[in-house]
N, C-alpha and C positions, 0 to 999 in steps of 0.2 A: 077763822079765828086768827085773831091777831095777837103777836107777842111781842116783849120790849126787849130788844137787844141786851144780850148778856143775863136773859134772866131764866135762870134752872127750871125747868117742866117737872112733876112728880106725877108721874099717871096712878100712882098708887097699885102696882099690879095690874090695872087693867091695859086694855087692847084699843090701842090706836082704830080704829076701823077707818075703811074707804080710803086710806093711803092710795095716792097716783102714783103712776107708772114714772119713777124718777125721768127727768131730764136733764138739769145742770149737774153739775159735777158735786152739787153741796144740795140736791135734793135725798130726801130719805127715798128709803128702797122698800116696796112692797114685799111681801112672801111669796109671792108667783114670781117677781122678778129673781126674788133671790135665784128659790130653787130654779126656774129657767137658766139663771144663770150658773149657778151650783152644775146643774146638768149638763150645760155645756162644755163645761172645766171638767169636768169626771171623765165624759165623751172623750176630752181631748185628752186628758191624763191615762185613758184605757189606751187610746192610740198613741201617744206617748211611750205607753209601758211596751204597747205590743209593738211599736218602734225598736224601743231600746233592747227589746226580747229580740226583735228577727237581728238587731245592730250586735247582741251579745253571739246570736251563733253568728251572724257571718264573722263576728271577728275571731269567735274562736275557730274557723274556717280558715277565716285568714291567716288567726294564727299557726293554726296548725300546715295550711302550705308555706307560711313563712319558713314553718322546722326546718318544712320539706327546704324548701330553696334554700334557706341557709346548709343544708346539709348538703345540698347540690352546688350551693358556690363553692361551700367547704372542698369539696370532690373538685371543683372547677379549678380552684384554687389550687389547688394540689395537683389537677392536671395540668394547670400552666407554670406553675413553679418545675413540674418536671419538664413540659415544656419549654422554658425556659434554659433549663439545665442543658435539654437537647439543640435549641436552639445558639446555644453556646455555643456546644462542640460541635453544631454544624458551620457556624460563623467561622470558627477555628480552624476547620475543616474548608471553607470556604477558600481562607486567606491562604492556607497553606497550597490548595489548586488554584489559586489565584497566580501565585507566587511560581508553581507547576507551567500553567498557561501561559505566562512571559518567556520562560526559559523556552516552550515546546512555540511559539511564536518565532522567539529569537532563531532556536533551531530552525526554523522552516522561513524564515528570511535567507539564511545562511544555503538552504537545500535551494531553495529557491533561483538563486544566485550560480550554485553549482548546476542545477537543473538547465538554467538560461544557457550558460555554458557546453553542457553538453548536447544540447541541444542546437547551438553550433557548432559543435563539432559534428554532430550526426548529419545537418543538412551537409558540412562539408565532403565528410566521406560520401551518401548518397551521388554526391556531382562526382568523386572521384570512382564512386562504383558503375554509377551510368556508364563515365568512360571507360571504364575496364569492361564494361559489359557491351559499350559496341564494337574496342578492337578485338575483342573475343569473337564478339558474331563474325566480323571481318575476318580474324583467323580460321573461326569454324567453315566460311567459304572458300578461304586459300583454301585450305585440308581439303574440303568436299572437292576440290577441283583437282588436287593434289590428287587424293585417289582415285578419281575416277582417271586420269593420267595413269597413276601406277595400273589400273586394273586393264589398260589400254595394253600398257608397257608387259605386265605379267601373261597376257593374253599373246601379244608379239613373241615374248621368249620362248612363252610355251610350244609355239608355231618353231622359232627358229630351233629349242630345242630337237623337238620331233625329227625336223631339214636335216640336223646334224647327227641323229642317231640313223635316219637313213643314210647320210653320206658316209659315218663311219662303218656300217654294215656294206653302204657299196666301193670303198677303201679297203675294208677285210676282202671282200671279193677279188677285188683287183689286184691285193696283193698275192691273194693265193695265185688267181689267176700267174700274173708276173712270176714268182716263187714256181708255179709247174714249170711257166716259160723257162725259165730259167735253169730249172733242175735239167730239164729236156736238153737246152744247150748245151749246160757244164757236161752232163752224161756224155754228149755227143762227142764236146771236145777233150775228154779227157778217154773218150774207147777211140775216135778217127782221127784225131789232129796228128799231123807228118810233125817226124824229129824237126827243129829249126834252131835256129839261136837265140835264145835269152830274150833278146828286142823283139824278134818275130811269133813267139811263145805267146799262146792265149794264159792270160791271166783272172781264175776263178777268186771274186773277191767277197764273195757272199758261202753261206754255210746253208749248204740243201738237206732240203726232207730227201728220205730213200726214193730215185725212182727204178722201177724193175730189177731189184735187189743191188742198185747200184746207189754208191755215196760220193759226194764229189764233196772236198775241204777246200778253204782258201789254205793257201801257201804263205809263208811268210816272205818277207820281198826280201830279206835278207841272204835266202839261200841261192847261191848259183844255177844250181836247176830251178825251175819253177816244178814245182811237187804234186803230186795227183794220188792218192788212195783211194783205189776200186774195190770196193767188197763183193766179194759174188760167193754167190752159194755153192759148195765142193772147195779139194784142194786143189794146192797146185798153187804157185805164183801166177796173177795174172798179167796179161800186158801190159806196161807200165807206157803211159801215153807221154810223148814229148821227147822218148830217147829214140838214139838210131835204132833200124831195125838190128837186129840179131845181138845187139846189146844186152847184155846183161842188167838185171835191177841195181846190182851193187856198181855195175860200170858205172850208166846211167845219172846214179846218184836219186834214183825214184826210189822211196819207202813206203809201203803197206801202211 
């Protein structure tokens, strides 16, 4: 069926039938197209819906860890702001050991310097200690040599000591010896020596021990007689050695 451009169709309530399956853009649409199509739209608007349903919880998922993490940057926030704080007063802290470390620097340039120093002065003494410490070993071998010398020398006195306590023990002898000799002669010449004169007169010029209850004295050179006191056991004047016979003691000039 044919129709004239621009002119109105009246189907009067009734049904078009056998309508095709549109093609162009400006074909009519059947009722199986429709609802196929209808159905598809529905299909898609169900999944659409059950989109935007699973889109509405994750986002209130999402939003709800947004709380979370906003409430956690909040915390973060506020731990770096204290951070911050801290990191302040450690910068402050920083400058001020900063400020510490130059001076304790400077100090230990300064030790440093002094160190260098003392440390020549140390090597110097060591040289001057070496030297002292081998004219010491050289002295400690003079001495060792020195006393073995003395221990030589103290061994020799001891020897000559000894020599000389015998020679004085054999000097005591001899003098006693001499000392009897002598007693015996002065004895002799003061009981037998004949009267003589002055120059001819034995002179006793040592002082004797008793011999056989006899004493013999030196005299003084001064007196005219030379003088003899004989002690003997009993009385009696005894013979007075040196004077003439029959002489008296008071003649004589001989004294007891």
């Amino acid at each position: 069926m044919a129709l004239t451009a621009g002119t109105a169709i009246d189907a009067g309530g009734n049904r078009i039938q056998n309508v095709g399956a549109p093609v162009a853009g400006t074909d009519a649409a059947n009722k199986d197209y429709v609802d196929t199509a209808l159905t598809t739209v529905q299909g898609s608007v169900t999944t659409l819906s059950n989109t935007v349903a699973s889109h509405e919880t994750r986002i209130t998922v999402v939003e709800a860890q947004n709380i979370q993490q906003d409430n956690r940057l909040t915390a973060v926030e506020n731990t770096n702001t204290v951070q911050d704080n801290r990191l302040t007063s450690v910068e402050n802290v920083n400058v001020a050991q900063d400020g510490r470390l130059t001076t304790v620097e400077n100090t230990n340039i300064v030790q440093d310097t002094r160190l260098g120093a003392v440390e020549t002065e140390n090597v110097t003494q060591n040289i001057r200690l070496t030297s002292i410490e081998n004219v010491n070993a050289g002295q400690d071998s003079r001495m060792t040599a020195i006393e073995a010398v003395n221990t030589i020398q103290a061994n020799q006195i001891s020897t000559l000591q000894d020599q000389v306590g015998d020679l004085r023990t054999s000097v005591t002898g001899l003098r006693r010896n001499i000392q009897e000799a002598n007693g015996g002669i002065a004895a002799a010449v003061a009981l037998g020596a004949p009267w003589s004169s002055l120059t001819a007169m034995y002179q006793c010029r040592s002082t004797w021990r008793p011999i056989a209850g006899n004493r013999a004295f030196r005299a003084p050179s001064s007196d005219a007689w030379h003088r003899r006191s004989i002690s003997t056991q009993g009385s009696g004047d005894p013979p007075c050695a040196g004077r003439p016979p029959g002489a008296s003691a008071s003649a004589s000039g001989c004294k007891r």
